[in-house]
Biopython code that builds the backbone (N, CA, C, O; Angstrom):
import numpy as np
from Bio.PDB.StructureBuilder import StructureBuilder

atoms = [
    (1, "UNK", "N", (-3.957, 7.163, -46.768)),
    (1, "UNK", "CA", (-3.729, 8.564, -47.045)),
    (1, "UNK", "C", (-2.274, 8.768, -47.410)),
    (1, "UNK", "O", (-1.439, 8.316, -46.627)),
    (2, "UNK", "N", (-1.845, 9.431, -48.572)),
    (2, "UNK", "CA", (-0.649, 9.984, -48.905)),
    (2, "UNK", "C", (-0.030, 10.961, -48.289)),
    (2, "UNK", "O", (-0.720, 11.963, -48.107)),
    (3, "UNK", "N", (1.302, 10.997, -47.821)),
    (3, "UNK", "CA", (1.552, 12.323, -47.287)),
    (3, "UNK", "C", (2.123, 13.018, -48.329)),
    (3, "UNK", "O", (2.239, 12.386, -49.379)),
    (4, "UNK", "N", (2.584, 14.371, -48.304)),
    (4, "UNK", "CA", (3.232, 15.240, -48.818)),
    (4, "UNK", "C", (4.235, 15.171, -49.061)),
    (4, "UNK", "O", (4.682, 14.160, -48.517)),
    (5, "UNK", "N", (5.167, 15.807, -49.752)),
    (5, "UNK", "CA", (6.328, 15.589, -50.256)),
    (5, "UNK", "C", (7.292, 16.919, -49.459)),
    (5, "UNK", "O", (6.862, 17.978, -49.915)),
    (6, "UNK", "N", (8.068, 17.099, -48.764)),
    (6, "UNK", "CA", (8.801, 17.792, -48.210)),
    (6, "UNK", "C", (10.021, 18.402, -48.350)),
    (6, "UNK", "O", (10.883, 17.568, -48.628)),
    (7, "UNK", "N", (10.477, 19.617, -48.263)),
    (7, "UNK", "CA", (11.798, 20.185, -48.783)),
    (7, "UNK", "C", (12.568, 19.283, -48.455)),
    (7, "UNK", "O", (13.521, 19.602, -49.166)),
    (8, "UNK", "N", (12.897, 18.389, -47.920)),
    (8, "UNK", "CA", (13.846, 17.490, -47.783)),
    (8, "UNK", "C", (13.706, 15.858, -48.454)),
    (8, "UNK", "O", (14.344, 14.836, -48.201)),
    (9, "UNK", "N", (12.983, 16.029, -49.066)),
    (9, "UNK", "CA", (12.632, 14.805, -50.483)),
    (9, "UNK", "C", (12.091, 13.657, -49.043)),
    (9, "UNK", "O", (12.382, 12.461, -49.055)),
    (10, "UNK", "N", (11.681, 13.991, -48.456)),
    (10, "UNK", "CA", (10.706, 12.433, -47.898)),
    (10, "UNK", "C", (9.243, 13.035, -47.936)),
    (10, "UNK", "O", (8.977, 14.234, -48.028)),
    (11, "UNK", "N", (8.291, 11.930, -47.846)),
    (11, "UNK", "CA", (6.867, 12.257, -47.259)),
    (11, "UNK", "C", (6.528, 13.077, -46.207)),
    (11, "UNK", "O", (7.230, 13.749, -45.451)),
    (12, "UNK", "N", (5.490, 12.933, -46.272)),
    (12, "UNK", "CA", (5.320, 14.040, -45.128)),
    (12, "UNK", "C", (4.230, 13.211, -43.839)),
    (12, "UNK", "O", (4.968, 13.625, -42.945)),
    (13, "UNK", "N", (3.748, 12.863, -43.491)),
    (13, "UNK", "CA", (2.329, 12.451, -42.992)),
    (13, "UNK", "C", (2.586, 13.069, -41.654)),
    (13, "UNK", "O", (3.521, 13.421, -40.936)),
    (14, "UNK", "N", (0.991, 13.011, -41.693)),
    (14, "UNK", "CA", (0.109, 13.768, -40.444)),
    (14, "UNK", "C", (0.467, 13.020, -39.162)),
    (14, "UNK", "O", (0.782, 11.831, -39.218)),
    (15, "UNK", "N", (0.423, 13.709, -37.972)),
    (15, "UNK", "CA", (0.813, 13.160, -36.708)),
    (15, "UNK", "C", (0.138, 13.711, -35.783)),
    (15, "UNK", "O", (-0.147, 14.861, -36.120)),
    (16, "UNK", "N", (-0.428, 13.328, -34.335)),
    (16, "UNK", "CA", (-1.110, 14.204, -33.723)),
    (16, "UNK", "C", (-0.147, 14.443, -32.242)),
    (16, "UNK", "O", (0.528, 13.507, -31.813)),
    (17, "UNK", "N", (-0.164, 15.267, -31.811)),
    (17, "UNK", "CA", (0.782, 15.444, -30.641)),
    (17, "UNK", "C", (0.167, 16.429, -29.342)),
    (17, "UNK", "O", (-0.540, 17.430, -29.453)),
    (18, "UNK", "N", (0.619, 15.873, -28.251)),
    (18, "UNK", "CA", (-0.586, 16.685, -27.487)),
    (18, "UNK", "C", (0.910, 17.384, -26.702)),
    (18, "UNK", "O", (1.896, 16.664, -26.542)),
    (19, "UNK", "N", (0.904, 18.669, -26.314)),
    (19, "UNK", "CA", (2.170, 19.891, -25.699)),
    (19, "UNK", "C", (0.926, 20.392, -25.084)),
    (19, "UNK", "O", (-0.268, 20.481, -25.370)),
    (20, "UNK", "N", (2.022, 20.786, -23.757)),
    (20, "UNK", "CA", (1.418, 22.178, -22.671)),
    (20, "UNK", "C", (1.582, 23.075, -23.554)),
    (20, "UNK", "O", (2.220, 22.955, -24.600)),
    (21, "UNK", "N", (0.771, 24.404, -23.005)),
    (21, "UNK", "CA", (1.393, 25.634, -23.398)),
    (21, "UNK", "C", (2.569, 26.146, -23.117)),
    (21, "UNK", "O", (2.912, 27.015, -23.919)),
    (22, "UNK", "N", (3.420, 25.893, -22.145)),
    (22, "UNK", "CA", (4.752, 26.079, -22.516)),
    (22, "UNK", "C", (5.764, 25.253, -23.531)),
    (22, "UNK", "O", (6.969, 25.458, -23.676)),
    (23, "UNK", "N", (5.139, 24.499, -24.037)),
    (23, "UNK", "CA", (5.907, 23.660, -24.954)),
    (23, "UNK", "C", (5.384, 24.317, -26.772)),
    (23, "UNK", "O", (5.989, 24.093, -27.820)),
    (24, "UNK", "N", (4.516, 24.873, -26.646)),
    (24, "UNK", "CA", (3.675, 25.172, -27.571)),
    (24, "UNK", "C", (4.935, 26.924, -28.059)),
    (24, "UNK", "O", (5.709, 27.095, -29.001)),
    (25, "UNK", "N", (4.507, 27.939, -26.750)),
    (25, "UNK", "CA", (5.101, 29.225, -26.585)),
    (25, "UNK", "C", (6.849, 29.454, -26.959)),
    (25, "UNK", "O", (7.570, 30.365, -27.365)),
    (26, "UNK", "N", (6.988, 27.983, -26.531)),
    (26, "UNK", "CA", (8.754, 27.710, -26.906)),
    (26, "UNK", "C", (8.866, 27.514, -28.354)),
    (26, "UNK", "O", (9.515, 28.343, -28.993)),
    (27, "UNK", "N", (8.126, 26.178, -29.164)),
    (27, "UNK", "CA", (8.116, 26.024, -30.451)),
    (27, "UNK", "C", (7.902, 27.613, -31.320)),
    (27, "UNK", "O", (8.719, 28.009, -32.151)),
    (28, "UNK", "N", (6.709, 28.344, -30.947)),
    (28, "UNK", "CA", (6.793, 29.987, -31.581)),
    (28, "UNK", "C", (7.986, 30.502, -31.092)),
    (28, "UNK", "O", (8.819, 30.529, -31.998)),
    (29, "UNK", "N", (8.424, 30.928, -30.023)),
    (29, "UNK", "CA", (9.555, 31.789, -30.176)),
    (29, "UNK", "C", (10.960, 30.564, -31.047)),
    (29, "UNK", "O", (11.904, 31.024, -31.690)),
    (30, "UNK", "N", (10.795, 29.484, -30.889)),
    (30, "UNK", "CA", (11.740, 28.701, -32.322)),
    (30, "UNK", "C", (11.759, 28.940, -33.659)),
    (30, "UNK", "O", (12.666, 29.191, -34.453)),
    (31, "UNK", "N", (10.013, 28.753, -33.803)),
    (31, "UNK", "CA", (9.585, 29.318, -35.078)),
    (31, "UNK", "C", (9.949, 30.732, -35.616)),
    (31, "UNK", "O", (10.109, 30.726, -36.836)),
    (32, "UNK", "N", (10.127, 31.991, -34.995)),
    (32, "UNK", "CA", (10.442, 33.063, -35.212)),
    (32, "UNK", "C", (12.108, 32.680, -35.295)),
    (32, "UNK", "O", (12.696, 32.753, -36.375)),
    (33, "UNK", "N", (12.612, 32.381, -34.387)),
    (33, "UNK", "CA", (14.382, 32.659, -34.452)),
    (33, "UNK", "C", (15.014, 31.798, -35.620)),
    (33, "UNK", "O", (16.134, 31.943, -36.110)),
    (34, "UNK", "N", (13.876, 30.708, -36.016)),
    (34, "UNK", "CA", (14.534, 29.618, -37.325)),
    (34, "UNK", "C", (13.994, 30.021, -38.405)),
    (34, "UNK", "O", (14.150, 29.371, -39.439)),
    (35, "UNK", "N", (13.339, 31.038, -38.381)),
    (35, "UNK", "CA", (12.510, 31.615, -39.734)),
    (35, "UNK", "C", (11.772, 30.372, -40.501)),
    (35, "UNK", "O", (11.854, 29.948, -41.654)),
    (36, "UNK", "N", (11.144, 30.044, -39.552)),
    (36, "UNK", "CA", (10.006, 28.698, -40.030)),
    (36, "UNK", "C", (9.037, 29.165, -40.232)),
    (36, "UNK", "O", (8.755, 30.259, -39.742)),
    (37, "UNK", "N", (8.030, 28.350, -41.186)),
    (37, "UNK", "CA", (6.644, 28.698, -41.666)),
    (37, "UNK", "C", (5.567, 27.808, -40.836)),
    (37, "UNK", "O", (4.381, 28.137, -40.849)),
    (38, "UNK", "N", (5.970, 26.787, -40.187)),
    (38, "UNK", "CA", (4.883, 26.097, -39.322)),
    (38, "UNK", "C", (5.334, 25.601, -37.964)),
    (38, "UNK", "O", (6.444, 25.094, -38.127)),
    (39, "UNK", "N", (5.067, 25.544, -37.047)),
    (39, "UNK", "CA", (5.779, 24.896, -35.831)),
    (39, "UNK", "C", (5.658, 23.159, -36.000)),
    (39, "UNK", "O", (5.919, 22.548, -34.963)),
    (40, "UNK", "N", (5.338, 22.432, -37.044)),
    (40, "UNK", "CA", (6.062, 21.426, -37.915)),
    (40, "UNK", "C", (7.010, 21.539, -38.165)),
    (40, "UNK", "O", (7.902, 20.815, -37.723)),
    (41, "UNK", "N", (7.265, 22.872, -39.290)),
    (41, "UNK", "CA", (8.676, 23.041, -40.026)),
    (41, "UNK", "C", (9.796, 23.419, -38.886)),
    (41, "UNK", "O", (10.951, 23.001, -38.813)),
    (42, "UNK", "N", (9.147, 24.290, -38.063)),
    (42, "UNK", "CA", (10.152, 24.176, -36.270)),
    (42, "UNK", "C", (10.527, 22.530, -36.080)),
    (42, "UNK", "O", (11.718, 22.277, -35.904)),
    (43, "UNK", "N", (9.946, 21.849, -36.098)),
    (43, "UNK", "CA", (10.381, 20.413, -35.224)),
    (43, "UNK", "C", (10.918, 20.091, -36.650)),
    (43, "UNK", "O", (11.980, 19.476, -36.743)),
    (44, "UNK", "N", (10.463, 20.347, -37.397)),
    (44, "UNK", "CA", (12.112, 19.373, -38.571)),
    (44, "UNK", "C", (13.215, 20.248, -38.601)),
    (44, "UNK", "O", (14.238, 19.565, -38.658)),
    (45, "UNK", "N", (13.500, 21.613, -38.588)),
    (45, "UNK", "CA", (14.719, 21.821, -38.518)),
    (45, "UNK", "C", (15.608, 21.474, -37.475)),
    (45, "UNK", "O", (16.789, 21.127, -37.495)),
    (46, "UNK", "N", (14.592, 21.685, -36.332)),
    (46, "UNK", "CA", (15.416, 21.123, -35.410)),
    (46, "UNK", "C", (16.283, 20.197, -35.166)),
    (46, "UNK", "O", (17.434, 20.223, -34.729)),
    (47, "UNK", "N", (15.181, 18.897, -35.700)),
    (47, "UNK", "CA", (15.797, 17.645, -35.797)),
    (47, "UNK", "C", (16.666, 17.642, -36.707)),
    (47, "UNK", "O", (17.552, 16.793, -36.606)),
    (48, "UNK", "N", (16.689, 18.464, -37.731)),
    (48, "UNK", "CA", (17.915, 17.955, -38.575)),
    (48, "UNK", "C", (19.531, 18.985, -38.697)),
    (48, "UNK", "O", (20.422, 18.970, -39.547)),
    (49, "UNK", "N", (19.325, 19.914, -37.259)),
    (49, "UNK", "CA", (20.418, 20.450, -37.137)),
    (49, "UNK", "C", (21.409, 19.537, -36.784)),
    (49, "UNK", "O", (20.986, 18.434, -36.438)),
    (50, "UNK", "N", (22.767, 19.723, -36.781)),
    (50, "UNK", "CA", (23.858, 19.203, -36.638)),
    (50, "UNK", "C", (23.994, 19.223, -35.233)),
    (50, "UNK", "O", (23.783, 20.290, -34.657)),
    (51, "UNK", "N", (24.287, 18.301, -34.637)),
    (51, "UNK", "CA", (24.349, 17.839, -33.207)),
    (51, "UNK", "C", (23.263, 17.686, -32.251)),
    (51, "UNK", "O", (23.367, 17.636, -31.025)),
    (52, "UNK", "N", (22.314, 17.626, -32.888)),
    (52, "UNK", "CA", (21.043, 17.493, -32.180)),
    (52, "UNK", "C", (20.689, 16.019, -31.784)),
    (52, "UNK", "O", (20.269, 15.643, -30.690)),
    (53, "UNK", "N", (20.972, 15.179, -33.018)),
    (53, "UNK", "CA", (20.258, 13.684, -32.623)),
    (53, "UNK", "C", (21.905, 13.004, -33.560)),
    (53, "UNK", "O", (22.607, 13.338, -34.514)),
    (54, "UNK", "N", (21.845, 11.877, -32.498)),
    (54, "UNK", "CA", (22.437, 10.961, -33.128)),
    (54, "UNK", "C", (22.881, 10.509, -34.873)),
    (54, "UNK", "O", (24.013, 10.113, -35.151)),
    (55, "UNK", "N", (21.974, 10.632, -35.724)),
    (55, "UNK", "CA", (22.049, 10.319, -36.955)),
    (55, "UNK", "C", (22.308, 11.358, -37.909)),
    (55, "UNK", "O", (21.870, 11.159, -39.042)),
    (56, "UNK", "N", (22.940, 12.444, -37.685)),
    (56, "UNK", "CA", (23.096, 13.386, -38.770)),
    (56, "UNK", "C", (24.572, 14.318, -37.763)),
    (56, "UNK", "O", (24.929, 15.497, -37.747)),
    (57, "UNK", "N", (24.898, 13.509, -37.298)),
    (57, "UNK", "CA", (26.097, 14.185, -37.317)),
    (57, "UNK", "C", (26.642, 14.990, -35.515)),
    (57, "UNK", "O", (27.697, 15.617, -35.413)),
]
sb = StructureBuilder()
sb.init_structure("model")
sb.init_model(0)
sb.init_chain("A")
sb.init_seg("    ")
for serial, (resi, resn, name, xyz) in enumerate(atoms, 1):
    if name == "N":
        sb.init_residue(resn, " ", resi, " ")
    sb.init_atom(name, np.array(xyz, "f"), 0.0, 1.0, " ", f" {name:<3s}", serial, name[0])
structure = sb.get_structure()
């Protein structure tokens, strides 16, 4: 299966992930304050804010 192509020029592929509902309720109120369109697009901005992870700064 191909993944998608993503605002940030990589693929995209499917992943399955299992969250409580408080992990779920946190990602929406993220999703609202990062003006994200999916609680996907929540976990990539995240990761690619500045000081978050090791590799970007």
């Amino acid at each position: 299966m191909s993944g998608r192509k993503s605002m940030y020029g990589e693929t995209k592929s499917k992943r399955a992930l299992t969250l409580t509902d408080t992990a779920i309720a946190w990602l929406e109120i993220q999703k609202k304050r990062l003006g994200a369109t999916s609680l996907s697009d929540v976990i990539e901005k995240l990761a690619r804010e500045p000081g978050q992870n090791g590799s970007n700064g």
